[in-house]
C-alpha positions in Angstrom: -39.8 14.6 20.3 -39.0 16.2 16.8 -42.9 17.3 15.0 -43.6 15.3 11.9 -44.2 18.7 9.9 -40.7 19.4 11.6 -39.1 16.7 10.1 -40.7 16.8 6.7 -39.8 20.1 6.1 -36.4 19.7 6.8 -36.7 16.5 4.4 -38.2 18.7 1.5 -35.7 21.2 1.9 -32.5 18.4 1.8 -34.4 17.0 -1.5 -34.4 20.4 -2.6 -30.8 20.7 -2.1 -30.1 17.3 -3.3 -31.5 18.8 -7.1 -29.6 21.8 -6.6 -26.2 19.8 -6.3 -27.2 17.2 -9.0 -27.6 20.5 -11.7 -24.9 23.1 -10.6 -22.2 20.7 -9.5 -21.7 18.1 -12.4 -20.7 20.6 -15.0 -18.6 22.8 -12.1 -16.9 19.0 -11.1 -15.7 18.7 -15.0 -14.8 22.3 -15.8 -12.4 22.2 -12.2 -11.0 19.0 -13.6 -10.0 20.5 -17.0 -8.8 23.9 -15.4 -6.4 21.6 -13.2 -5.2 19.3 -15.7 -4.2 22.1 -18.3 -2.4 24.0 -14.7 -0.6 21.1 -13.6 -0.2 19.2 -16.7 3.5 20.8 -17.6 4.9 18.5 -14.1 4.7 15.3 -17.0 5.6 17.7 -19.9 9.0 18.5 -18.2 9.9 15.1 -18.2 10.5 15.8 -22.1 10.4 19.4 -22.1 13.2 19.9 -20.3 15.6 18.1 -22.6 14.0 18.7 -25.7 14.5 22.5 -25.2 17.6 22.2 -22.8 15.2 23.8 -19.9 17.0 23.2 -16.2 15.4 22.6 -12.8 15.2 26.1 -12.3 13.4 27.3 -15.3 11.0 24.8 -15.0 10.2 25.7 -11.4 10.3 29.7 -12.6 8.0 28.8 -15.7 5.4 26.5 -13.0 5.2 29.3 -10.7 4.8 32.5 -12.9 1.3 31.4 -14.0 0.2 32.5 -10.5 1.8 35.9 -11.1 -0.9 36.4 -13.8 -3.4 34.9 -11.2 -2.7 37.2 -8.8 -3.1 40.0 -10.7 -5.8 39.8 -12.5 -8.1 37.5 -9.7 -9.8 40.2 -7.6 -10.7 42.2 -11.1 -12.3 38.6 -12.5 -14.3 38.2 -9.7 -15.6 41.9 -9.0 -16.7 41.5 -12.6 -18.3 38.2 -11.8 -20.3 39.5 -9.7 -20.8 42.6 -11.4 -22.1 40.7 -14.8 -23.1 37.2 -13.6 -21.5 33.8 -13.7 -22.6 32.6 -17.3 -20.4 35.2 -19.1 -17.6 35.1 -16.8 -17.2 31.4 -16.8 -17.2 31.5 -20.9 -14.8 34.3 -21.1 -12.4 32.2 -18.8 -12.7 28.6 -20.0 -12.3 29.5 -24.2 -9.6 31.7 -23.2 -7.6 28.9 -20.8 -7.8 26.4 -23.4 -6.4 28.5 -26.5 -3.7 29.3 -24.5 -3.0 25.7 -22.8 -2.8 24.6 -26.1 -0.4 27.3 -27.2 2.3 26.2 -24.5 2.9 23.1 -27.5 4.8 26.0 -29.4 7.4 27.0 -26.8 10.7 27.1 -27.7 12.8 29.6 -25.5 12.7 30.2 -21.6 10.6 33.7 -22.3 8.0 31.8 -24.2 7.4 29.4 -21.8 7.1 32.4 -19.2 5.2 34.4 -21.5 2.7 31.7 -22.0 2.6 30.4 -18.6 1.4 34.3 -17.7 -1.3 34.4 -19.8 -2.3 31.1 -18.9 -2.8 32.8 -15.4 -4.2 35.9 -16.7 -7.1 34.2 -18.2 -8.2 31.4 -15.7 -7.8 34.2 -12.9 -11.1 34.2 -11.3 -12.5 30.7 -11.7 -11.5 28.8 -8.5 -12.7 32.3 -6.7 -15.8 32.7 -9.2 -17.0 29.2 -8.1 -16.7 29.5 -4.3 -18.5 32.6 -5.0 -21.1 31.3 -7.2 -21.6 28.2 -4.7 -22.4 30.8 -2.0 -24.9 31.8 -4.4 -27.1 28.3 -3.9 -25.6 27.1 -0.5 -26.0 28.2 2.7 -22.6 28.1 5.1 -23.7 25.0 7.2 -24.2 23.4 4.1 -21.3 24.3 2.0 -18.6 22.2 2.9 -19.7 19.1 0.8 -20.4 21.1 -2.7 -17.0 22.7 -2.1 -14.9 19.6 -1.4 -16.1 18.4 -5.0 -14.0 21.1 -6.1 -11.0 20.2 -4.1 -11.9 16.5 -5.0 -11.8 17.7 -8.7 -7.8 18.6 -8.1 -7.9 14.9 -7.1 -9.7 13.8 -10.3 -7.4 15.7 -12.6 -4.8 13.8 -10.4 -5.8 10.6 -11.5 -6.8 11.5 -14.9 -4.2 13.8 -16.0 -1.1 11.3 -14.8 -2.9 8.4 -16.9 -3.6 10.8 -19.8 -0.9 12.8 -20.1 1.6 9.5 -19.9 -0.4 7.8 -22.3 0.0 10.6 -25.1 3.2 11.8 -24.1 4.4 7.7 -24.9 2.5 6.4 -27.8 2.1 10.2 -29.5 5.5 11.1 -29.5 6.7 11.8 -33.4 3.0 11.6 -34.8 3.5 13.9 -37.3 6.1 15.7 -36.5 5.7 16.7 -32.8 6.9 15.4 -30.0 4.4 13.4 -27.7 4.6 16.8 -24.9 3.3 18.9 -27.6 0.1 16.8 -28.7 -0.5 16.5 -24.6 -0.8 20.3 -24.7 -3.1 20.6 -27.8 -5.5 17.6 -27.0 -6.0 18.7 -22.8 -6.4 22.1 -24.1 -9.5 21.7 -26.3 -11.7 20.3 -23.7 -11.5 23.7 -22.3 -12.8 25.7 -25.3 -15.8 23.2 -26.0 -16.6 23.4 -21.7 -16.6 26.9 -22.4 -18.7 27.5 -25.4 -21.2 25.1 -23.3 -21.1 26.9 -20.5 -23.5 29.6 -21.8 -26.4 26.9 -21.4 -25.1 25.1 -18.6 -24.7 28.1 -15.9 -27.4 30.3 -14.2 -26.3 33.7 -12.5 -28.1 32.2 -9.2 -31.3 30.8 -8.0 -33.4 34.1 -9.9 -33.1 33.0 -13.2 -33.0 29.1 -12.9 -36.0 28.3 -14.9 -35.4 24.9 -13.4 -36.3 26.0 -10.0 -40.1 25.7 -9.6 -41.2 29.5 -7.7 -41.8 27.9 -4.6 -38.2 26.2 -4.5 -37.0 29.9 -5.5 -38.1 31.0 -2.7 -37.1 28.7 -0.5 -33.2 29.0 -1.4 -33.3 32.7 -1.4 -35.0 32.7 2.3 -33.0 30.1 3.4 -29.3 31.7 1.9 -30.6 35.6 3.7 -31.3 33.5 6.9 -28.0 32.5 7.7 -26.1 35.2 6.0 -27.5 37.5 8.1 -27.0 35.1 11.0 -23.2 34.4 9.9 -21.8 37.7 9.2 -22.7 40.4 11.8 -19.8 42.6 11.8 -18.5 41.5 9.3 -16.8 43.3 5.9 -19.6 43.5 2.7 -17.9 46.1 0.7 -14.5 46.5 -0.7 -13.3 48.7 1.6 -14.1 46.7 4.4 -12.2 44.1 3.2 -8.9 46.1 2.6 -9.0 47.2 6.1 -9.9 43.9 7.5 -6.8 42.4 9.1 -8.8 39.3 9.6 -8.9 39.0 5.5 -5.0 39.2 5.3 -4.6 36.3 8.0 -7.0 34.0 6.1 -5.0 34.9 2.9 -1.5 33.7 4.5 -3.2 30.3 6.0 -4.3 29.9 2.2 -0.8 30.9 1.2 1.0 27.9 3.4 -2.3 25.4 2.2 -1.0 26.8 -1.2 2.4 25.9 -0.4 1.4 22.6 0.2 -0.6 21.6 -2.6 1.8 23.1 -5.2 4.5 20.5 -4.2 1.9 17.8 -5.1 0.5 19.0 -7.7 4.0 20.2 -9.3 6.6 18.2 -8.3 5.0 14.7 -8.0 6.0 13.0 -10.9 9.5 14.2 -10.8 9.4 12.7 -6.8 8.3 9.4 -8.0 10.5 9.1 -11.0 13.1 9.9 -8.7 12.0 7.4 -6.2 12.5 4.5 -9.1 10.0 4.9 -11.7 11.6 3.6 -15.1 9.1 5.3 -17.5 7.1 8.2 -18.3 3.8 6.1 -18.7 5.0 4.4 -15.4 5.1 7.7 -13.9 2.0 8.5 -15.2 -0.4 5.3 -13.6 1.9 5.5 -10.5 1.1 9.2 -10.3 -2.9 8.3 -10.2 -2.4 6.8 -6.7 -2.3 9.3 -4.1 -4.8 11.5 -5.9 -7.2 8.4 -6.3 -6.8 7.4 -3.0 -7.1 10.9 -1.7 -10.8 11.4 -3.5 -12.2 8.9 -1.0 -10.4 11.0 1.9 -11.6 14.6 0.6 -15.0 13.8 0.3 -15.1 11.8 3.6 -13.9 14.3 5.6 -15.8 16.6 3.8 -19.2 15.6 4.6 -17.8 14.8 8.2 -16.8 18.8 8.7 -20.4 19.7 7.6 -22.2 16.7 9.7 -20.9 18.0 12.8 -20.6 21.6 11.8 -17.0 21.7 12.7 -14.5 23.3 11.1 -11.4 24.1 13.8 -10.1 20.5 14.3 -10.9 19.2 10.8 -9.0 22.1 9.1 -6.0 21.6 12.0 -5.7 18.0 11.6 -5.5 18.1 7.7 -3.2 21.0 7.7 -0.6 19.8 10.1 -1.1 16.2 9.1 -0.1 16.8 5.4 2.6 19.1 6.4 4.4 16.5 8.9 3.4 13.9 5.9 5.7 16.2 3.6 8.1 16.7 5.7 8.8 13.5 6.4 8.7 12.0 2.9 12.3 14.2 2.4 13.6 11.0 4.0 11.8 8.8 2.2 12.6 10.0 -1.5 14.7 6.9 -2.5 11.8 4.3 -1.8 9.4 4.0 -4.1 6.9 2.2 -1.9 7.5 4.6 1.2 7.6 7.9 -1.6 4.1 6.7 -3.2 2.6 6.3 0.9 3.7 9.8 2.0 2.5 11.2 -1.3 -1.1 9.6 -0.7 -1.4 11.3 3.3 0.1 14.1 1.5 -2.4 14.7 -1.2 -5.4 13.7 1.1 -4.8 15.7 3.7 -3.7 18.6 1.9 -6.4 18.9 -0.3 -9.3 17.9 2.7 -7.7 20.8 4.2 -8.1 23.2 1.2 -11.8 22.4 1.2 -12.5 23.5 4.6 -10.9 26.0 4.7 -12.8 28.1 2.1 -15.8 27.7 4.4 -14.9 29.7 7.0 -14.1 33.0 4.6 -17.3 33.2 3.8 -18.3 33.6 7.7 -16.6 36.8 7.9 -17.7 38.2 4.4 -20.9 39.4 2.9 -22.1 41.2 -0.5 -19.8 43.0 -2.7 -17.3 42.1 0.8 -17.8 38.6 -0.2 -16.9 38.8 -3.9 -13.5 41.3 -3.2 -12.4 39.2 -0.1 -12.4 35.8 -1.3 -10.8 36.5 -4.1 -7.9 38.6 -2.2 -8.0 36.2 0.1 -6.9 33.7 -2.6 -5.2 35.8 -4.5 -2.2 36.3 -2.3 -2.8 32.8 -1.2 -2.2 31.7 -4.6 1.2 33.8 -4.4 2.1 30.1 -2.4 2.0 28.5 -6.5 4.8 30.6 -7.2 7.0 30.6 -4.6 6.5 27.2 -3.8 7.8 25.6 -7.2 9.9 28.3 -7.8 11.7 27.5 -4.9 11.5 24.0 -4.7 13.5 24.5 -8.3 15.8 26.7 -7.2 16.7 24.5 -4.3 16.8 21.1 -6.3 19.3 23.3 -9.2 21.6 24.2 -6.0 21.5 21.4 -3.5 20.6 18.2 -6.1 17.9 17.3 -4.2 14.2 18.2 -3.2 13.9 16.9 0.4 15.3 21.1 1.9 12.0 22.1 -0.7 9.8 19.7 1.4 11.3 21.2 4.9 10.1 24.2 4.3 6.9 23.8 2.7 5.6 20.9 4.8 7.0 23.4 7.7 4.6 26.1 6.4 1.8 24.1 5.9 2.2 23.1 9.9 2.7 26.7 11.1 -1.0 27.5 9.2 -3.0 25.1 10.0 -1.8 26.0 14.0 -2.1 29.3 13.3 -5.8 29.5 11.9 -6.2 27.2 15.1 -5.4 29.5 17.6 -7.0 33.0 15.8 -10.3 31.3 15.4 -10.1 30.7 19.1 -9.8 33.9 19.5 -12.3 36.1 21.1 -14.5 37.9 18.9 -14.5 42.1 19.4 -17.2 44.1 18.1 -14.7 46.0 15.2 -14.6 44.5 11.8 -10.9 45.0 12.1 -10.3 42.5 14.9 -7.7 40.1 13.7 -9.1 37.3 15.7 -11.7 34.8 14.0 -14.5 33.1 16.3 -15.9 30.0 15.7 -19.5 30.7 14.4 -22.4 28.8 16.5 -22.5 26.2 14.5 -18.6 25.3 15.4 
């Protein structure tokens, strides 16, 4: 039998929790939303874009991808210097700067603009998926990091759903409003939700638990305890500085499972509208409600799984089953391409799966990673991961230019995707060796 004081401690701490989520989350959940919708949003410009400015398939897909170029670069210096000068400033910096620029992309006229833009739009959000997994390690502990961090992934979801509705509905009833052509006002009016969330960032983010003046002392405490408990629990062995992490061969594994998760997502995220006009869509604003779908019904999968994978402390099958589930649901839709009903079904697995997968994932990193470690190694970790953003559209273009089609493009990603998740499978089952350089990853206790 479980003591009362037992039990009503462990209640005050899930309250305690509880108000954590309800004040960091909310304004995290928005700015996610806004980052993804300004990334993604040039999948329903290109349905103008393209023959406005005579753009092919393969300059599209070149002009998607090289924004990760710029993310790659610049990630691991963003998030050293997050946690070098705190959240608050690093957060404004990266939101006012992401919108200017998103808003800027309304202007391009030649191929090296668009590329040229599409950089810098990399170069300045670098850092903010990285800076919030980082910042949420900040306030939650690994056992109960799953759910906080699916809210991200569901974000991608949200700026799914909202992005396909919004972005069809201006780029149909704005087009000619003064001038421009309904995929240039969808650039300027999804870019300035990025400056404002940035300019109100200043008020909304605290560096950590230490200078929330929202945290009475003895809650202070109690995350600060808690969050040393089971780091020091979780990472024994494991790489908290810089140097450890370039040397850790275990960081470079993690980064290519991210890299075929990356894969993945990017042929969602990217190539969906063009999939589903293709399928039999007759109008952008059609494509645009149809495109909602699969990211509204994968919401409702994310978060369930989610909060399953951190219920049960789990994170082996849950991150295998999504993986190889939404590859095998990729790979299959290349057959499926010429039904609409069938296309719209696979998408939905797809998305769910895909993007359940991409929130589990990032807790296990965080097992193997402490400190400054934890700062440098999740962000190299999804810096090369992110490398998956350009190759994956850029050759999904490339392919469609030569071949006419998408479905080889969906071969090969939804083959990656499978390879991963099997992979991280097997080198988590892997026994543990006392070296910080041991490629294997073992399940934590909790798994």
């Amino acid at each position: 039998m479980i003591p009362k004081n037992k039990n009503r401690c462990a209640a005050a701490e899930d309250a305690l929790y509880r108000k954590v989520t309800r004040r960091v989350m909310p304004f995290l959940f928005v700015a996610y939303v806004v980052a993804f919708i300004d990334r993604i949003n040039i999948g329903f410009a290109q349905m103008q874009m393209k023959g406005d400015l005579g753009f092919s398939d393969a300059v599209y897909g070149l002009g998607a991808g090289i924004f990760f170029l710029g993310y790659f670069l610049f990630e691991v210096p963003s998030n050293l210097l997050l946690h070098r000068i705190g959240a608050r400033r690093t957060f404004v910096r990266i939101m006012a700067c992401w919108g200017l620029v998103s808003a800027g992309m309304a202007f391009v006229v030649e191929p090296w603009q668009l590329y040229v833009v599409r950089f810098l739009l990399g170069v300045f959000e670098a850092g903010f998926f990285p800076g919030i997994v980082l910042y949420l390690s900040y306030w939650f502990p690994p056992s109960r990091r799953a759910s906080p961090t699916s809210w991200i992934f569901v974000g991608i979801a949200v700026a799914g759903v909202v992005g396909g509705i919004v972005s069809g509905a201006i780029m149909d009833h704005a087009n000619g409003l003064h001038g421009l052509r309904g995929w240039q006002w969808m650039y300027i009016l999804e870019g300035i939700p990025a400056v404002v969330l940035g300019i109100m960032a200043y008020w909304m983010i605290d560096d950590g638990p230490r200078t929330a003046v929202w945290l009475a002392p003895l809650e202070r405490d109690t995350l600060i305890a808690r969050l040393s408990g089971e780091e020091e629990r979780n990472t024994e062995g494991t790489a908290n500085s810089t140097r450890d992490v370039l040397r850790n061969a275990r960081v470079y594994l993690l980064a290519a499972v991210w890299f075929s998760l990356v894969c993945g997502g990017a042929v969602i995220s990217f190539w969906l509208p063009a999939v589903i006009k293709d399928a039999g869509a007759k109008t952008i604003f059609e494509v645009g409600y149809l495109s909602a779908i699969p990211y509204g019904i994968g919401t409702i999968g994310i978060i369930l799984i989610s909060r399953h994978s951190d219920a049960t402390q789990e994170r082996r099958w849950h991150h295998l089953i999504c993986a190889v589930g939404g590859g095998i649901a990729l790979f299959v839709l290349a057959f499926w391409t010429h039904s609409l009903p069938a296309a719209l079904a696979l998408l939905t697995i797809a998305a769910t799966l895909t993007f359940s997968a991409l929130a589990v994932f990032w807790t296990i990193p965080q097992r193997y990673l402490s400190g400054v470690g934890a700062a440098a190694g999740i962000s190299v970790i999804s810096s090369l991961g992110q490398l998956g953003s350009f190759f994956s559209p850029t050759m999904m273009g490339w392919i469609k230019v030569t071949t006419g089609s998408l479905n080889n493009g969906l071969f090969v990603m939804g083959s990656l995707m499978i390879l991963g998740g099997i992979g991280l499978f097997l080198a988590m089952d892997t026994p543990q060796t006392t070296g910080a350089t041991s490629a294997g990853l073992t399940p934590a206790a909790e798994d």
